[in-house]
DOBAMAR-753860 format. One record per residue (C-alpha): residue in one letter; x, y, z. Coordinates in steps of 0.2 Angstrom, whole numbers, padded with zeros to 4 digits, always signed. Layout:
% DOBAMAR-753860
AXYZ...
//
This chain:
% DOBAMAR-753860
X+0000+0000+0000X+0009+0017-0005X-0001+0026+0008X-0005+0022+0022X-0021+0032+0026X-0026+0042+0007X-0036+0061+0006X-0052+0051+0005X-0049+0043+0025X-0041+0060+0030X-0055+0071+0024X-0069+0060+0031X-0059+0058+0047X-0057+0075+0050X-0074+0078+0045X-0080+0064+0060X-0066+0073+0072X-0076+0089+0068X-0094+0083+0072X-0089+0071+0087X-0085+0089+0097X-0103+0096+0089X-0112+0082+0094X-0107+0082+0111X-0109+0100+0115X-0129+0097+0107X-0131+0080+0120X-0125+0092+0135X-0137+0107+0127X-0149+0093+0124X-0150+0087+0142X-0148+0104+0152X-0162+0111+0142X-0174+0095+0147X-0167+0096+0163X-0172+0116+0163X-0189+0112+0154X-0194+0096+0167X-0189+0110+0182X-0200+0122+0175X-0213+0111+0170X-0215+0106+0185X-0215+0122+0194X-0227+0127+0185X-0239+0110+0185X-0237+0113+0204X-0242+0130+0206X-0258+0126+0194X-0260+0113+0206X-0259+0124+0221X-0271+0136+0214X-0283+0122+0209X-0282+0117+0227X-0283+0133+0236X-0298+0135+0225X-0310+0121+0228X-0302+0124+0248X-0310+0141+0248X-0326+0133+0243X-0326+0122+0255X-0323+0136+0269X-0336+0145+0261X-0347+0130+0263X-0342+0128+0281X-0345+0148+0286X-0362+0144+0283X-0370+0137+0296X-0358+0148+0308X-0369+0163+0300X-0384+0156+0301X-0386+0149+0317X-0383+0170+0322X-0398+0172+0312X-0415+0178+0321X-0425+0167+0317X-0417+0153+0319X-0410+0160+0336X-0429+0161+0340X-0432+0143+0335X-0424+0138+0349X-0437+0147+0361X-0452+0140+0352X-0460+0128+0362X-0472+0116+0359X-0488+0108+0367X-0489+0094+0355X-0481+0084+0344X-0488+0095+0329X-0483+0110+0326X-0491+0126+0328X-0496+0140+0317X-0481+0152+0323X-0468+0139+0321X-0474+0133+0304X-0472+0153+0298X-0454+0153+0307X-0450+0135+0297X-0456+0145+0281X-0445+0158+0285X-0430+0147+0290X-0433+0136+0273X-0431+0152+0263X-0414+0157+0272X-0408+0141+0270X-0413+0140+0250X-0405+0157+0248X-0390+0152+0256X-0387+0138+0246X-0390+0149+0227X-0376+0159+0233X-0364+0146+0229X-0360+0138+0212X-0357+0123+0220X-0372+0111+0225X-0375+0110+0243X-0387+0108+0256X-0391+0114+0273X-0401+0104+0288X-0404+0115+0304X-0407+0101+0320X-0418+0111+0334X-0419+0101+0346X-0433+0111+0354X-0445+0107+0342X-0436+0091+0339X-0435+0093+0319X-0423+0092+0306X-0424+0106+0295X-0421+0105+0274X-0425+0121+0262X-0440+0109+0259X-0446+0096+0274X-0444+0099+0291X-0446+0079+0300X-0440+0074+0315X-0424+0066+0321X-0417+0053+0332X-0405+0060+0345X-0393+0043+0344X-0391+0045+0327X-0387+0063+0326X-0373+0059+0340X-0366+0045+0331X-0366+0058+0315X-0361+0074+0320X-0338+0074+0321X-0329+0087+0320X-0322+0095+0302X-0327+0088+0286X-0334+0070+0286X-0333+0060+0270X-0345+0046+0265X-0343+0037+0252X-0359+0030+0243X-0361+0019+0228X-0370+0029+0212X-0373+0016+0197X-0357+0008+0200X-0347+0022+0203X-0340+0027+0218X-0346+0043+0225X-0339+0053+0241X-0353+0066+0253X-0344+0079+0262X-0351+0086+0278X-0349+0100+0291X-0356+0101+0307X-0360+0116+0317X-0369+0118+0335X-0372+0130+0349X-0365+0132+0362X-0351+0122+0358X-0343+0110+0369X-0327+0096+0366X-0341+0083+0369X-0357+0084+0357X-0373+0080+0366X-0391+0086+0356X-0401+0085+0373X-0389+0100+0377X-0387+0110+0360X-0397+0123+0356X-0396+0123+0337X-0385+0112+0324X-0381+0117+0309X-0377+0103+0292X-0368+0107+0276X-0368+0094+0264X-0361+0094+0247X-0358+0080+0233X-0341+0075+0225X-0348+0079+0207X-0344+0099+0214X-0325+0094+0212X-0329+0081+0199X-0335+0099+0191X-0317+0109+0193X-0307+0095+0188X-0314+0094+0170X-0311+0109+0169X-0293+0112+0175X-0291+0097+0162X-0296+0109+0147X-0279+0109+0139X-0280+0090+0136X-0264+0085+0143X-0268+0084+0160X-0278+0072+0170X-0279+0078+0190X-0289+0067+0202X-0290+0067+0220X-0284+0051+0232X-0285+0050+0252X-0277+0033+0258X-0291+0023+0264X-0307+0031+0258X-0304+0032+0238X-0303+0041+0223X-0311+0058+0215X-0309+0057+0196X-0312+0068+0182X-0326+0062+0170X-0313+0058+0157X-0302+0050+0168X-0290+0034+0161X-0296+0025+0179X-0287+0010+0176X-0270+0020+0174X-0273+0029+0189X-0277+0015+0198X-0261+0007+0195X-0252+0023+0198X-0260+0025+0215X-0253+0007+0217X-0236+0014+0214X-0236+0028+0223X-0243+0017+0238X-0228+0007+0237X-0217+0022+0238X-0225+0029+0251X-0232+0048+0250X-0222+0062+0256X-0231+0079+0256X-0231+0091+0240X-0219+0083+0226X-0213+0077+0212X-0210+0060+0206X-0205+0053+0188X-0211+0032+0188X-0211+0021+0172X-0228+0011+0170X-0229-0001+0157X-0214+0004+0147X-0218+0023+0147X-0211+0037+0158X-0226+0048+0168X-0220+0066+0177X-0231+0064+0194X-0235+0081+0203X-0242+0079+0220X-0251+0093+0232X-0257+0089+0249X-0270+0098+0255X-0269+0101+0275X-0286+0107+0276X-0295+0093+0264X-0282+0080+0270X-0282+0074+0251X-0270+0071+0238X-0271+0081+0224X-0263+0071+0209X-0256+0075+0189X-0249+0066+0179X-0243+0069+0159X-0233+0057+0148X-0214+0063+0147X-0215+0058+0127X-0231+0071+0126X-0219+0084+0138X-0202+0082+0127X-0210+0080+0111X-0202+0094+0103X-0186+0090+0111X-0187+0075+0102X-0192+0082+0085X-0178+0093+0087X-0166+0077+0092X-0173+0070+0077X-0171+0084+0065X-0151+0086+0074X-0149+0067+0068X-0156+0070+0051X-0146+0086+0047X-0129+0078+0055X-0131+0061+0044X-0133+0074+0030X-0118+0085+0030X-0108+0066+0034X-0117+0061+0018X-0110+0077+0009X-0094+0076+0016X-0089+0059+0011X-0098+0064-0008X-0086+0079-0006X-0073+0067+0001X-0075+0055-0013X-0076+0068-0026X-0059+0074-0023X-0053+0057-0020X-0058+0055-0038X-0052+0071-0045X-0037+0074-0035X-0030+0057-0023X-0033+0043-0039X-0022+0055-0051X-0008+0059-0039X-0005+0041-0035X-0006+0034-0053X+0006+0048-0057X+0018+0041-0041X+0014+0023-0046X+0022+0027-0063X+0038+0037-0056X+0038+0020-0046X+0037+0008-0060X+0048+0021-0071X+0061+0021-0058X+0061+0001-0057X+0065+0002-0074X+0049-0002-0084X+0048+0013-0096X+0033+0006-0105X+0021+0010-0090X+0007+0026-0096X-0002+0034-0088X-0021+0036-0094X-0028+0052-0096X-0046+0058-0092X-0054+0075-0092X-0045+0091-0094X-0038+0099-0079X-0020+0100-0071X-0017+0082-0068X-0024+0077-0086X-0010+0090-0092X+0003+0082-0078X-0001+0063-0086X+0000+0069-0103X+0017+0080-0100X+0024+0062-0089X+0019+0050-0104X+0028+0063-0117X+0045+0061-0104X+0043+0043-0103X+0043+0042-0120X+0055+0054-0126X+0067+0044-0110X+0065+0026-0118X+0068+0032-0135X+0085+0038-0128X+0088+0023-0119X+0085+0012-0135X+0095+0021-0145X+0109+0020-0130X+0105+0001-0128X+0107+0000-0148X+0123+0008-0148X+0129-0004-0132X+0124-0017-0141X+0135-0013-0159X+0150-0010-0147X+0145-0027-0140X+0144-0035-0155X+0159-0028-0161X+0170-0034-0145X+0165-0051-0149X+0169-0052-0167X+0187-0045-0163X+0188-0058-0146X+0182-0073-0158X+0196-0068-0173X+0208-0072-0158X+0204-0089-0159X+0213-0091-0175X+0229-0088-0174X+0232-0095-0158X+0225-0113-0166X+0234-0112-0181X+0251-0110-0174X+0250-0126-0166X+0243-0133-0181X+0257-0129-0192X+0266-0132-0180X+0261-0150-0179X+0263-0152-0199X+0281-0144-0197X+0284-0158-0186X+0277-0172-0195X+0286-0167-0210X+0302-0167-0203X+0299-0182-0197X+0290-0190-0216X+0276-0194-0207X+0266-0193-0224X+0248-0201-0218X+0249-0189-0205X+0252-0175-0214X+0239-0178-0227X+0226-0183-0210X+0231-0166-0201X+0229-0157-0219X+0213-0166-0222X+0207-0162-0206X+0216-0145-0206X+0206-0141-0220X+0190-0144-0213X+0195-0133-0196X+0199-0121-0209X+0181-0120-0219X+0174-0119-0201X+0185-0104-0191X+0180-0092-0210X+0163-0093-0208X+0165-0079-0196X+0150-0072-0202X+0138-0081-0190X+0135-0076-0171X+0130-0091-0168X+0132-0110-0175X+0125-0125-0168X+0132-0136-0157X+0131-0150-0166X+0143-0140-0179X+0156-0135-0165X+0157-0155-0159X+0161-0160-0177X+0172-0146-0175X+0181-0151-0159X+0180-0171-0167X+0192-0162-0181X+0205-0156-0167X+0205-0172-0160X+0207-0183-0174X+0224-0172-0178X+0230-0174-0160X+0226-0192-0159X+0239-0192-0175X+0250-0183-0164X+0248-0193-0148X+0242-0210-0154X+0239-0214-0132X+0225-0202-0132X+0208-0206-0131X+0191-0197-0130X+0173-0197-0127X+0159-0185-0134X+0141-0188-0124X+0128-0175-0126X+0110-0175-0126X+0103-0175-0145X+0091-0162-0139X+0106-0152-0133X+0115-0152-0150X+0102-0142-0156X+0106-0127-0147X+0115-0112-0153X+0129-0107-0146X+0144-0093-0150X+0159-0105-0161X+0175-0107-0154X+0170-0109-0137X+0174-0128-0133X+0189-0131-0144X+0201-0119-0134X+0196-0130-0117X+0200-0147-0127X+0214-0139-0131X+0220-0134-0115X+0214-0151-0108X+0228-0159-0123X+0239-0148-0120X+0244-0145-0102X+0234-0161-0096X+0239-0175-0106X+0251-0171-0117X+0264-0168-0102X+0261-0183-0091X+0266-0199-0099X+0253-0210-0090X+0240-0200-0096X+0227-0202-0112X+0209-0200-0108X+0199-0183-0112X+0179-0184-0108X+0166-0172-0114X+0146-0172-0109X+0134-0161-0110X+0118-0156-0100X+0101-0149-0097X+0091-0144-0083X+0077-0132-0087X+0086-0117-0094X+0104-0122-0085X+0112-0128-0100X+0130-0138-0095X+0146-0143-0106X+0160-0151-0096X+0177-0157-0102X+0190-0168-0090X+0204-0177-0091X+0217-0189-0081X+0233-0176-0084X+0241-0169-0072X+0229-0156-0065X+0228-0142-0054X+0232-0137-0038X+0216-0128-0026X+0225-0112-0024X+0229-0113-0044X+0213-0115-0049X+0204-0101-0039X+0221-0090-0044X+0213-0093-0063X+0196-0091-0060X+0201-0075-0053X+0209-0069-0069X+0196-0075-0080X+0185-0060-0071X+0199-0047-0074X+0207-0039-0090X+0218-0052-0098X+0239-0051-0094X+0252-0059-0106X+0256-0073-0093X+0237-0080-0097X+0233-0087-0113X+0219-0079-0123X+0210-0094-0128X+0199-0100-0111X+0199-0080-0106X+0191-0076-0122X+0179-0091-0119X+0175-0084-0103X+0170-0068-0110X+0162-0071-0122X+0149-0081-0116X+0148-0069-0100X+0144-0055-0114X+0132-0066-0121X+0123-0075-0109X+0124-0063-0094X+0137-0063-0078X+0130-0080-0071X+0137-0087-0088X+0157-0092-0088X+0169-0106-0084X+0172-0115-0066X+0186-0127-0062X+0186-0141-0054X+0195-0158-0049X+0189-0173-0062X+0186-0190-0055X+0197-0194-0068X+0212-0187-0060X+0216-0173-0070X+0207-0156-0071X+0189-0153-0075X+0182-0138-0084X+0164-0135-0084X+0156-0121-0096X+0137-0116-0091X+0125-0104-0095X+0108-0101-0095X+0095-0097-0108X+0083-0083-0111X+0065-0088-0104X+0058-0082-0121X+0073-0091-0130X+0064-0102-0143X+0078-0117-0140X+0072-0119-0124X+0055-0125-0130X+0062-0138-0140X+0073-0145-0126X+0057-0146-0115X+0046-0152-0127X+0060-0165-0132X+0062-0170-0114X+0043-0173-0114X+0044-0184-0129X+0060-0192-0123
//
């Protein structure tokens, strides 16, 4: 990977760097402004709640100033003088009922709350009502009358219903006895009255008040969710009530606000409660819309991103990828141009370099390969004259001597070298041509030096190959030469060939007198360096020349023979496109 992190991973990181400190400063804006709204909210739901309370309480004290003011009254002050000689009553005390009734039905109008009064006189032992005035049992008044409001809770069509009353009497006293009041005074009013107000405190549809008193029961609104309620009075039962407060519970999966006010003088609990999803509701379409806009501008960024990925990142590394290639060497690479901005000029401007820079390398490669060419043609012309010194030599000898068949062999044979070594023209012969070759050489020497005997075993598929001429005669010559020819006991000369995938091998041994360690790397060690008069020219020039040919793993190596003597082993190693090397493998296969 040329990079580790590209423009496309840096802009979209910076981009995610950027919104993480964005989004965190909304989640702390986000929660100190539903912390502020929840305070607030609740503030206020408890001062409605307050008022609503202090409201139906002033009611109630209205309702329980009555009978304090109306046992003042004349009349009924002289109720309690009347007397009666009968059960019946008379003509002046039914005038003062009259009288009484009509206070009593004026009193109640005044209210907008429906109530009702009962005056007790116990002097004319009759309970009386803005329309009856009947009689009463003193037992049952006793066990009635208590002191502040009295709740009763009665059944109405299957639905609980709760009678509040007051009790008032003169002259008061800690223990209430009727045969010792004067007057008593009732107020009696229903729980529809508050039913009443708490539809309408609920106008605004959120809200749903109702009133609880641990161990008597519940005052709904009309509209009430009762079964909700129910289970939240379960809760809050649980928790135990603490005064005024307010409470968030999680009933059936959803989160309630709870505001609580206790009313001292009522002794009930007023109780409201909203749904949190109803109260944050806008909080959370603003979350909602915060989400939407920030998965937006991270959807534009990462297009942006992208689009200058495209435009500017891809461009710049395929214009580095190709100064990478081009400086590995591989001056074909091009780079492909699209659009027209900067970079499309920068890619057409590098592929006109590249191009102009291998058409000077070819031509520089071209002109290496002439002086190449030129080097090996004067290395191979030195073959000739070193062979043919020995040779003439050799027919000097034998004529001197009158060796007539070996002269005419060593001519023939002479003859035949010679049509070889002037076709100089060629590069390259066979080696099938350069064995027959090396056979001529032998045949003369074998006229020379009739104990020498030799052995040629190369593949036929090797023979095939093409090789630069004159590179095996010099090291049978050498193997003749300072080998055999100088040790009495000495006569064998072997030369094989061979293959392995491109690794092609030719080796030539003998039993002469051979070479010692240090000699022998003291000669490989020359054949590497420029060539000095002490060295023959012949295996220096067959070193390199197949080092210029076939690269500088080619060459000659020297080593002991199991023969005795010395073994010189030439390899080099083909092309992979080189078309002889499919013949050997194809050959192998067949073979």
């Amino acid at each position: 990977m040329m990079y580790r992190y590209n423009l496309f991973s840096k802009i979209v990181s910076i981009m995610v760097i950027m919104l993480i400190p964005i989004t965190i400063l909304y989640f702390y804006s986000n929660k100190t402004t539903t912390d502020v709204l929840r305070s607030e909210l609740n503030t206020s739901n408890n001062n409605q709640l307050s008022f609503f309370q202090n409201q139906v309480e002033t009611n109630m004290e209205l309702l329980s100033s009555w009978p304090i003011l109306l046992i003042h009254d004349p009349d009924i002050l002289s109720l309690k003088d009347t007397v009666l000689s009968t059960e019946y009553l008379n003509l002046d005390a039914i005038n003062l009922v009259k009288r009484i009734q009509t206070k009593l039905s004026i009193q109640e109008s005044s209210s907008n709350w429906k109530s009702k009064l009962y005056l007790y006189s116990p002097a004319i032992h009759r309970v009386v009502t803005e329309s009856d005035a009947k009689s009463y049992e003193d037992e049952e008044l006793k066990r009635d009358v208590k002191s502040g409001w009295h709740v009763e809770k009665i059944a109405d069509q299957n639905e609980d219903r709760f009678l509040f009353s007051w009790y008032s009497f003169t002259p008061y006293s800690s223990e209430f006895l009727p045969q010792r009041a004067a007057t008593i005074m009732k107020v009696e009013f229903d729980s529809q009255n508050i039913e009443d107000m708490l539809d309408k405190f609920k106008s605004d549809g959120r809200r749903d008040p109702f009133y609880y008193k641990q161990g008597t029961g519940l005052i709904f609104n009309r509209s009430a969710d009762k079964p909700l309620a129910d289970k939240l009075v379960e809760r809050l039962e649980q928790e135990q009530l603490n005064g005024s407060e307010n409470r968030t519970l999680v009933m059936d999966g959803q989160s309630y606000s709870v505001n609580i006010v206790y009313s001292d003088k009522m002794g009930w609990y007023l109780i409201d409660y909203m749904p949190l999803s109803d109260i944050l509701q806008p909080i959370h379409k603003s979350n909602r819309l915060f989400y939407f806009s920030m998965g937006a501008l991270l959807l534009m960024s990462c297009l942006v991103a992208y689009i200058l990925y495209v435009q500017v990142q891809v461009p710049v590394r395929q214009l580095v990828g190709g100064f990478q290639r081009l400086k590995q060497g591989d001056y074909s690479v091009r780079i492909g141009i699209k659009g027209r901005n900067e970079f499309s000029f920068l890619s057409g401007r590098f592929n006109n370099m590249v191009e102009q820079t291998q058409e000077l390398i070819e031509n520089v490669l071209m002109e290496k390969i002439h002086v190449r060419e030129a080097r090996l043609k004067q290395l191979q012309s030195q073959i000739n004259p070193h062979f043919f010194y020995n040779c003439f030599s050799f027919i000097t000898s034998m004529a001197k001597l009158g060796n007539r068949e070996a002269v005419v062999g060593m001519s023939h044979n002479l003859s035949r070298y010679y049509r070889y070594t002037t076709r100089q023209e060629r590069d390259l012969v066979s080696l099938t041509e350069e064995i027959e070759f090396v056979t001529h050489y032998l045949e003369i020497q074998n006229m020379r030096m009739s104990r020498l005997q030799y052995s040629i075993s190369i593949p036929p598929q090797m023979r095939r190959l093409e090789i630069p001429p004159l590179v095996l005669q010099p090291l049978v010559e050498n193997a003749v030469l300072h080998g055999i020819e100088p040790l009495a006991s000495a006569g064998v000369l072997q030369i094989t060939g061979s293959c392995s995938g491109r690794t092609m091998t030719l080796t030539v041994e003998d039993d002469g007198q051979g070479m010692l360690p240090e000699a022998m790397e003291e000669l490989e060690a020359k054949l590497s360096s420029a060539m000095d008069e002490e060295m023959g020219c012949g295996v220096w020039n067959v070193h390199q020349r197949m080092r210029l040919r076939y690269g500088e793993a080619a060459g000659l190596h020297f080593t002991l023979s199991p023969l005795g003597g010395l073994q010189a082993t030439l390899q080099w190693q083909l092309p992979e496109s080189n078309t002889d090397t499919e013949k050997i493998s194809g050959r192998e296969q067949h073979d």
